[in-house]
C-alpha positions in Angstrom: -2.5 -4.0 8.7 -0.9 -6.0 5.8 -1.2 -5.5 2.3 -3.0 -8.9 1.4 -6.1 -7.7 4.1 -5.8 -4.4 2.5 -6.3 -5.9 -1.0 -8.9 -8.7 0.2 -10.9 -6.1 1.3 -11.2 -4.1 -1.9 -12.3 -7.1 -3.3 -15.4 -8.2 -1.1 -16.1 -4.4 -1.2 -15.8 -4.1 -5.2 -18.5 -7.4 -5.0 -20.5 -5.8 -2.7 -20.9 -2.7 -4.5 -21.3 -5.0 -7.6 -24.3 -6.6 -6.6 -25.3 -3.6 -5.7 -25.4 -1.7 -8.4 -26.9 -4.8 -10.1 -30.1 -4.7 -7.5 -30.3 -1.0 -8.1 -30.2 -1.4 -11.5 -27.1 1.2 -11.8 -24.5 -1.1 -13.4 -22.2 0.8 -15.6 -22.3 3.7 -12.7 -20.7 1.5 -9.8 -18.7 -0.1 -12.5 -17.0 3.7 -13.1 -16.9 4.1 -9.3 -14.8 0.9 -8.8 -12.6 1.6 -11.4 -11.7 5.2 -10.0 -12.0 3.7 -6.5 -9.1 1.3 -7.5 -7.1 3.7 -9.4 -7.4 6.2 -6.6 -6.0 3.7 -4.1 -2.8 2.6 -6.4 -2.2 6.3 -7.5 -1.6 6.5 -3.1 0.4 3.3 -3.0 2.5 4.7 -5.6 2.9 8.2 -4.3 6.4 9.0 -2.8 6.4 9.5 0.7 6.9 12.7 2.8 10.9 13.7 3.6 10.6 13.3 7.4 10.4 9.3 6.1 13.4 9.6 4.6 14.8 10.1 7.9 13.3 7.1 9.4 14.6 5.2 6.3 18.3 6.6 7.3 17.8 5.4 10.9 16.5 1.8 9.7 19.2 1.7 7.1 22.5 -0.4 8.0 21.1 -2.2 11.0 19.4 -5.5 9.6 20.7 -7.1 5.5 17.4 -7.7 4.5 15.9 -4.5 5.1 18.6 -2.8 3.1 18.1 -4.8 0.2 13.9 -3.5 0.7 15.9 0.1 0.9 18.5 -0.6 -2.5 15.7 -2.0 -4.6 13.5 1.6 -3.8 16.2 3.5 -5.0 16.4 7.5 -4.3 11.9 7.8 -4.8 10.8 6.1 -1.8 6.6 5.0 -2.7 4.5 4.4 -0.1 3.9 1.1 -0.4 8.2 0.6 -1.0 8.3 2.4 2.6 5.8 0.1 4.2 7.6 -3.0 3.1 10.9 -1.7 4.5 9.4 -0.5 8.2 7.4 -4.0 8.4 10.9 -5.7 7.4 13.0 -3.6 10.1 9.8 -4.4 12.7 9.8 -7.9 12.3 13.4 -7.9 12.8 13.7 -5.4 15.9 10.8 -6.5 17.7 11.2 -4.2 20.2 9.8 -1.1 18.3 
């Protein structure tokens, strides 16, 4: 799943839990929760990933220019997010994984 479904889904599910907490009359409540709800979600994105995907980042690394410039720019700290833009570039270009 891409990142832009991802994100376009927090969106329509921020608004529905908006209008919810309008009809229930609990604004400032649901407010709080999508605000920790977002926060929670970037704090994962941001974490750095487990060592084991360090070794698939070794095995991706030297095969394909454009997915070593996704593994220079992450630097030694590998996030989550950083790793999922560097297996989606190595997929798209070895299609047979």
């Amino acid at each position: 799943m891409s990142l832009n479904i991802i994100l376009i889904v927090g969106v329509v599910l921020s608004i529905a839990f908006h209008f919810m907490g309008v009809y229930a009359g609990a604004k400032k409540t649901v407010w709080v929760m999508i605000v920790l709800m977002w926060a929670g979600s970037i704090s994962v994105a941001m974490n750095e990933v487990k060592a084991n995907a360090y070794d698939d980042v070794k095995k991706m690394q030297g095969q394909f220019e454009d997915t070593d410039k996704f593994i220079l720019d992450a630097g030694k700290e590998i996030s989550l997010y950083e790793f999922l833009l560097i297996k989606k570039s190595y997929i798209k270009n070895n299609p047979k994984k």
